[in-house]
Legacy VTK file of the C-alpha trace (Angstrom):
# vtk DataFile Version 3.0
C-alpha trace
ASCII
DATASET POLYDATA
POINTS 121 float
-0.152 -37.493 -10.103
2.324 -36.831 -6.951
2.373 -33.426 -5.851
5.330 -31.212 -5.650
7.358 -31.022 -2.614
6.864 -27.455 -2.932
2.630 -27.872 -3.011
2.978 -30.120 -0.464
5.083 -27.456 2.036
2.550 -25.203 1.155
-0.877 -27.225 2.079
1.215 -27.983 5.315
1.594 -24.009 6.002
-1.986 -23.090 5.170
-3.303 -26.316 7.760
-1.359 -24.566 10.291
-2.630 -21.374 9.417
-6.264 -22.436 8.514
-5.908 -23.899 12.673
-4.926 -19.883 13.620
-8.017 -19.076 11.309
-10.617 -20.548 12.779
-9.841 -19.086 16.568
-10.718 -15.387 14.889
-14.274 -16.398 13.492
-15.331 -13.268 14.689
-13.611 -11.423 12.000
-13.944 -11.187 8.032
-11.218 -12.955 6.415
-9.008 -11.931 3.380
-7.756 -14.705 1.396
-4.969 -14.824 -1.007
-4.327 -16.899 -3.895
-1.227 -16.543 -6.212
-0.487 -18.343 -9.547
2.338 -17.766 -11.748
0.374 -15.203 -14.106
-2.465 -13.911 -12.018
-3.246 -13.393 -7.756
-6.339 -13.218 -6.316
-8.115 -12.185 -2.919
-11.054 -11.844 -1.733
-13.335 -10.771 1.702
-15.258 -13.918 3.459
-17.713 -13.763 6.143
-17.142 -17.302 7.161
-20.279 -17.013 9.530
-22.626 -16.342 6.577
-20.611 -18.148 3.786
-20.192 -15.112 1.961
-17.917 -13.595 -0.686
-17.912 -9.706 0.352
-15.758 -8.228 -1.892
-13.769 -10.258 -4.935
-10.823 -8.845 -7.169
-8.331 -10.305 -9.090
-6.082 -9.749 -12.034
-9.033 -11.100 -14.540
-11.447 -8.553 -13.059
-12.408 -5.708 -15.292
-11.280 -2.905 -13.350
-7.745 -4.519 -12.991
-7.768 -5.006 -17.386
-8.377 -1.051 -17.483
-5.226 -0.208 -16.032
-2.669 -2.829 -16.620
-2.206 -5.784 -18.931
-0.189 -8.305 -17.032
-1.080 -10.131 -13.864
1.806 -11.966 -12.242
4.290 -9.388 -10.997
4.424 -6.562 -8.128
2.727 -4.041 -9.995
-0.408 -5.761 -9.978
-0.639 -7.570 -6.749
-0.465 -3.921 -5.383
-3.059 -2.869 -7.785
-5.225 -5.900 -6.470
-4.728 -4.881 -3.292
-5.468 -1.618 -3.542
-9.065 -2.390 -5.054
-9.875 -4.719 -2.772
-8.563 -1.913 -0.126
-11.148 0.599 -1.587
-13.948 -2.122 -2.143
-13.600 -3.242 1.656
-13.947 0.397 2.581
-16.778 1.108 0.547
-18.440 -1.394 2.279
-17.785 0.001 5.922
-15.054 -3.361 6.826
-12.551 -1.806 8.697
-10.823 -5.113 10.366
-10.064 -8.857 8.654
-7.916 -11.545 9.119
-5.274 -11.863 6.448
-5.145 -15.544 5.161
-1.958 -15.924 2.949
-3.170 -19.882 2.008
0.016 -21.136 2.662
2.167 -18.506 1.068
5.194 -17.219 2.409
4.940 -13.513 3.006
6.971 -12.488 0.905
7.142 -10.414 -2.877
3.347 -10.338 -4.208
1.974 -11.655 -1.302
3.219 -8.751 1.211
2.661 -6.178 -1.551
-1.249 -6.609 -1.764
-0.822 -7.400 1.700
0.981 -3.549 2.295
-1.518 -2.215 -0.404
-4.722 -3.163 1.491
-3.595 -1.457 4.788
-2.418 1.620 3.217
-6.368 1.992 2.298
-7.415 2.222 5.860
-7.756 -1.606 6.372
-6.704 -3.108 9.626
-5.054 -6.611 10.060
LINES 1 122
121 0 1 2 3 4 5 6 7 8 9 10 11 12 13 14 15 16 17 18 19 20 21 22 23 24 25 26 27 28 29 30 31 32 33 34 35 36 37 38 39 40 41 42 43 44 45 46 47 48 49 50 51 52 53 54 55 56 57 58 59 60 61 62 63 64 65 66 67 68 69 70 71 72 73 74 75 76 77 78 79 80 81 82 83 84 85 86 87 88 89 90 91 92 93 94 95 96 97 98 99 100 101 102 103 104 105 106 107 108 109 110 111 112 113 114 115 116 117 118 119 120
């Protein structure tokens, strides 16, 4: 199957930024992904290979307080739980990875949501 010329600007964005990535090794990494109905990020420690902290619109504690996961709402929802997950951990500082997405709508509002919980990127 050919992939979209829209999939295929996107895996060309998140090479380039994967590249930026890599030079920060020394931090913890946020990653983003968005689908149509649902976003997800988590906290890697790429030294380790670890998921830190995980939350996403299928998560439990996101299904207490709202139904839907593909608008605004609940990408800052997301990103306010993994905001007060990081901190509850003691991470103060990642690297936001947007995987290719423009920074833009639900990606820059769990983006906004995050640092207005204390985290620093």
């Amino acid at each position: 199957m050919k992939t979209s010329e829209r999939e295929r600007l996107r895996l060309q964005r998140k090479r380039r930024v994967k590249l930026k990535v890599q030079k920060q090794m020394s931090r913890l990494r946020l990653t983003v992904f968005r689908s149509t109905k649902h976003i997800y990020a988590q906290i890697v420690d790429d030294n380790e290979g670890k998921t830190l902290v995980a939350v996403s619109t299928l998560s439990p504690n996101f299904k207490e307080q709202l139904k839907t996961g593909g608008n605004l709402k609940a990408a800052t929802l997301v990103g306010s739980l993994v905001g007060e997950a990081a901190a509850a951990k003691g991470i103060k500082e990642v690297y936001y990875d947007r995987n290719g997405f423009l920074y833009a709508g639900r990606v820059k509002a769990l983006a906004d949501a995050v640092r207005e919980k204390g985290i620093k990127f």
